[in-house]
C-alpha positions in Angstrom: -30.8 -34.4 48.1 -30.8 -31.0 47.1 -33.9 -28.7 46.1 -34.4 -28.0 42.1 -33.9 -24.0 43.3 -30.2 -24.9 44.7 -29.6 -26.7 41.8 -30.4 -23.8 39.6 -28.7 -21.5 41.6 -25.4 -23.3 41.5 -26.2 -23.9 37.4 -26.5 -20.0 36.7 -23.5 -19.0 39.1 -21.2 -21.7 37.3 -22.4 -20.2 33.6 -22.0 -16.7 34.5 -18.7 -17.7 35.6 -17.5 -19.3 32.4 -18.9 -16.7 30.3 -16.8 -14.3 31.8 -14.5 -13.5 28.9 -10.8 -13.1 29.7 -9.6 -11.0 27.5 -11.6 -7.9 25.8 -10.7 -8.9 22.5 -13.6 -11.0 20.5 -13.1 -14.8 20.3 -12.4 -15.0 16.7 -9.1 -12.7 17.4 -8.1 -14.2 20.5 -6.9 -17.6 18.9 -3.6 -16.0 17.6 -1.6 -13.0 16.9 -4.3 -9.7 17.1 -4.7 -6.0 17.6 -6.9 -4.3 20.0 -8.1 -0.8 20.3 -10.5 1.8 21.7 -12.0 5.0 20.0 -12.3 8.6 21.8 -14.3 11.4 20.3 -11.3 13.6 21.0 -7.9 13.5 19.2 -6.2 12.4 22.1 -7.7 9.6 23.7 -9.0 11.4 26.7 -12.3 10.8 28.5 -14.7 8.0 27.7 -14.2 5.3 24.4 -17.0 5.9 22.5 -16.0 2.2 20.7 -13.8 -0.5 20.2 -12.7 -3.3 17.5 -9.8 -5.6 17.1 -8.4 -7.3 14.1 -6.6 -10.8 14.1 -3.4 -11.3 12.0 -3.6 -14.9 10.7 -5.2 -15.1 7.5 -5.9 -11.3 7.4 -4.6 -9.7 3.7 -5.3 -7.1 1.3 -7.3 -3.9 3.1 -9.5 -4.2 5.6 -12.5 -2.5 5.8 -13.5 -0.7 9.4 -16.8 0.7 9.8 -16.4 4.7 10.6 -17.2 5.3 14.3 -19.1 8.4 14.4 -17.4 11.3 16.3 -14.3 9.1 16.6 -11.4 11.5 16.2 -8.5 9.1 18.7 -7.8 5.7 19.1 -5.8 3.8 21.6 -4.3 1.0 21.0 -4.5 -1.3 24.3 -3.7 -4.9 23.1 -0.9 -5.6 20.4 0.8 -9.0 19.9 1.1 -8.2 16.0 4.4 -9.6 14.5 3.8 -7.6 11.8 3.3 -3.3 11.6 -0.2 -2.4 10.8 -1.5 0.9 9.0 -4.2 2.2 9.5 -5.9 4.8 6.7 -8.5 7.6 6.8 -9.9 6.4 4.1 -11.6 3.1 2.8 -9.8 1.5 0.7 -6.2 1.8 2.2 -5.8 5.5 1.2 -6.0 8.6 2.5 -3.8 9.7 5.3 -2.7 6.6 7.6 -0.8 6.1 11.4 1.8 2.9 11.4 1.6 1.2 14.5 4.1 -1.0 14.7 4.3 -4.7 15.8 4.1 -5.0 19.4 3.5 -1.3 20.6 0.7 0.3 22.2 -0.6 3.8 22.4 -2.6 7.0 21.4 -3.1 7.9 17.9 -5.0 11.0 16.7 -7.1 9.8 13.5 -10.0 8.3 12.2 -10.1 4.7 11.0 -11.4 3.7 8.0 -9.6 0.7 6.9 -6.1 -0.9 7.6 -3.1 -3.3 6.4 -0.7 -5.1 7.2 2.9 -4.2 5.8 
């Protein structure tokens, strides 16, 4: 039989196993189409991310509001299974200057993100 502290042992190494996330995207994105990037503090996505976020496609409309990532001046875009082009805006609101990143593509974009939508 074995002891309570082998038990436990084989309980936490089988839970840190399974919470081991597979994708860095958050679970609510990861069940469909979604978009995944990372901020830089410079305006061309060198050094260390500062931040990330990730928006999912289904049932996403109108603007989106992003919370401004102090001293984020770059974002990369590592993760895009979109089967729509997304804009992203300087602004809230959906205004302002914006990037279009379309459907599918990846890659470094020199702006601050304020809000975005889907066109």
């Amino acid at each position: 039989m074995l002891s309570t502290t082998i038990l436990i042992s084989i309980l936490t190494t089988l839970t840190a196993a399974v919470a081991v996330p597979a994708s860095p995207a958050p679970l609510a994105v990861r069940d469909g189409e979604y978009i995944y990037w990372k901020y830089y503090g410079d305006g061309g996505c060198h050094g260390n991310w500062i931040d990330d976020n990730a928006i999912g496609q289904f049932g996403t409309t109108g603007c989106v509001p992003i919370t401004p990532i102090t001293g984020a001046n770059s974002f990369f875009v590592e993760h895009n299974d979109l089967t729509k082009k997304i804009r992203f805006y300087s602004q809230p609101g959906c205004t302002g200057n914006y990037v279009e990143v379309p459907a599918g593509t990846t890659g470094c974009y020199a702006q601050i993100v304020r809000s975005a939508q889907f066109v």
